[in-house]
C-alpha positions in Angstrom: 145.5 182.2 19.2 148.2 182.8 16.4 150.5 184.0 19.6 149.9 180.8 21.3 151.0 178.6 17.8 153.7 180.3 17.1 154.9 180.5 20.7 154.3 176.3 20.1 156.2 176.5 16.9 159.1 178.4 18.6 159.0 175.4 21.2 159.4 172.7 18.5 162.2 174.4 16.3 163.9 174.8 19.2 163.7 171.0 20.2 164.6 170.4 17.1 167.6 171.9 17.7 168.3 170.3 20.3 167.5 167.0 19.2 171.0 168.4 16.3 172.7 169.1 18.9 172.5 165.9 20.9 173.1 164.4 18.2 176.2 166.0 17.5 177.8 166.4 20.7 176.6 162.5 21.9 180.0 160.3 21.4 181.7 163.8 22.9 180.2 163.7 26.2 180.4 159.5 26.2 183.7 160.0 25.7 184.4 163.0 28.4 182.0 161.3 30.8 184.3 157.7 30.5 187.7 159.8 30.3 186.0 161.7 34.0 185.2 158.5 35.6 188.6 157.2 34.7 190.3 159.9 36.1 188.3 160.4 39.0 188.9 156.2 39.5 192.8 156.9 39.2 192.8 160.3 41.1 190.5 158.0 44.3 193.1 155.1 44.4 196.5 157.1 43.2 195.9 160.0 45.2 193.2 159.7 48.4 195.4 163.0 49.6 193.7 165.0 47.2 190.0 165.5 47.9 189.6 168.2 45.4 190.9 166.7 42.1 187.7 164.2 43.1 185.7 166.8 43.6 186.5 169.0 40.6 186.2 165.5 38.3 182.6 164.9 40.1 182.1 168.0 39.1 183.2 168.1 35.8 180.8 165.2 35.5 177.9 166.8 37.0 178.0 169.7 34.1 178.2 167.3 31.1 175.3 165.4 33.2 173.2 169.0 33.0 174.2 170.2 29.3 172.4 166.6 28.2 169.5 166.9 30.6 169.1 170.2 29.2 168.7 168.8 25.8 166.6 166.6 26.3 164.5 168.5 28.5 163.6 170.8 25.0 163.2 168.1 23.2 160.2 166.8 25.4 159.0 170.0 25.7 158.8 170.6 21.8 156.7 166.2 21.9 154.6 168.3 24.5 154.1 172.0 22.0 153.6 169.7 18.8 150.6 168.0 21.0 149.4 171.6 22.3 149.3 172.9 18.6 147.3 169.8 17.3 145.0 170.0 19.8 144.8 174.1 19.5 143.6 173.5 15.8 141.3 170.9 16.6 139.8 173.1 18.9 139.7 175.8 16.4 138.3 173.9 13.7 135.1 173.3 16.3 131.7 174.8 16.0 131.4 177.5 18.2 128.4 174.9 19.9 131.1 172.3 20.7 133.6 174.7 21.5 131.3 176.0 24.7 131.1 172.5 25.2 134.5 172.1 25.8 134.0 174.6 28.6 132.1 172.7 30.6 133.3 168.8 30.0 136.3 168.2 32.8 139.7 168.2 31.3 
C-alpha cells in the first residue's frame, strides 16, 4: 500500500509541476498561437502558391496545441491521484470487518 501512495504522491508533484509550468509558459503560447494564426492568415491570402508554409504554420499550431494539452492532462491526473490517496487511507483506516465489506458492495 505505501508503493501505491507514493506512486499517488509522484502523480500530484508532478501535476503540480505542471500546473508551474502552465502557468509560466501561458501568455507564451497565447502569444505564439495569435502570431501562427496571423501568419498562417497572411501566408493563405498573400501567398495561396505555397501550400506548405500553411502547413508548417498548422503545424506549428498543432504542437503548441499538444505541449498544453499535455499539461493539463497531469494536472487532472494529479485531481484524480489526490482523490485515489484519500480514498486509500480511508480505506486503510477501516476495520478489517468493513474492509471485507468493501469487497463485496459494487463499486
Amino acid at each position: 500500500m505505501s508503493e501505491r501512495i507514493l506512486e499517488l504522491d509522484e502523480r500530484r508533484k508532478r501535476a503540480l509541476s505542471a500546473k508551474q509550468a502552465l502557468e509560466f509558459i501561458t501568455p507564451t503560447i497565447e502569444a505564439l498561437r495569435e502570431e501562427y494564426r496571423e501568419a498562417q492568415m497572411r501566408a493563405a491570402i498573400n501567398e495561396p502558391d505555397k501550400p506548405q508554409k500553411i502547413i508548417n504554420l498548422s503545424v506549428a499550431q498543432r504542437v503548441i496545441n499538444t505541449v498544453e494539452a499535455q499539461l493539463m492532462a497531469a494536472m487532472k491526473d494529479g485531481d484524480v491521484a489526490a482523490k485515489e490517496k484519500s480514498r486509500a487511507q480511508e480505506i486503510a483506516a477501516m476495520s478489517p470487518a468493513k474492509r471485507r465489506f468493501l469487497n463485496f458492495a459494487p463499486n
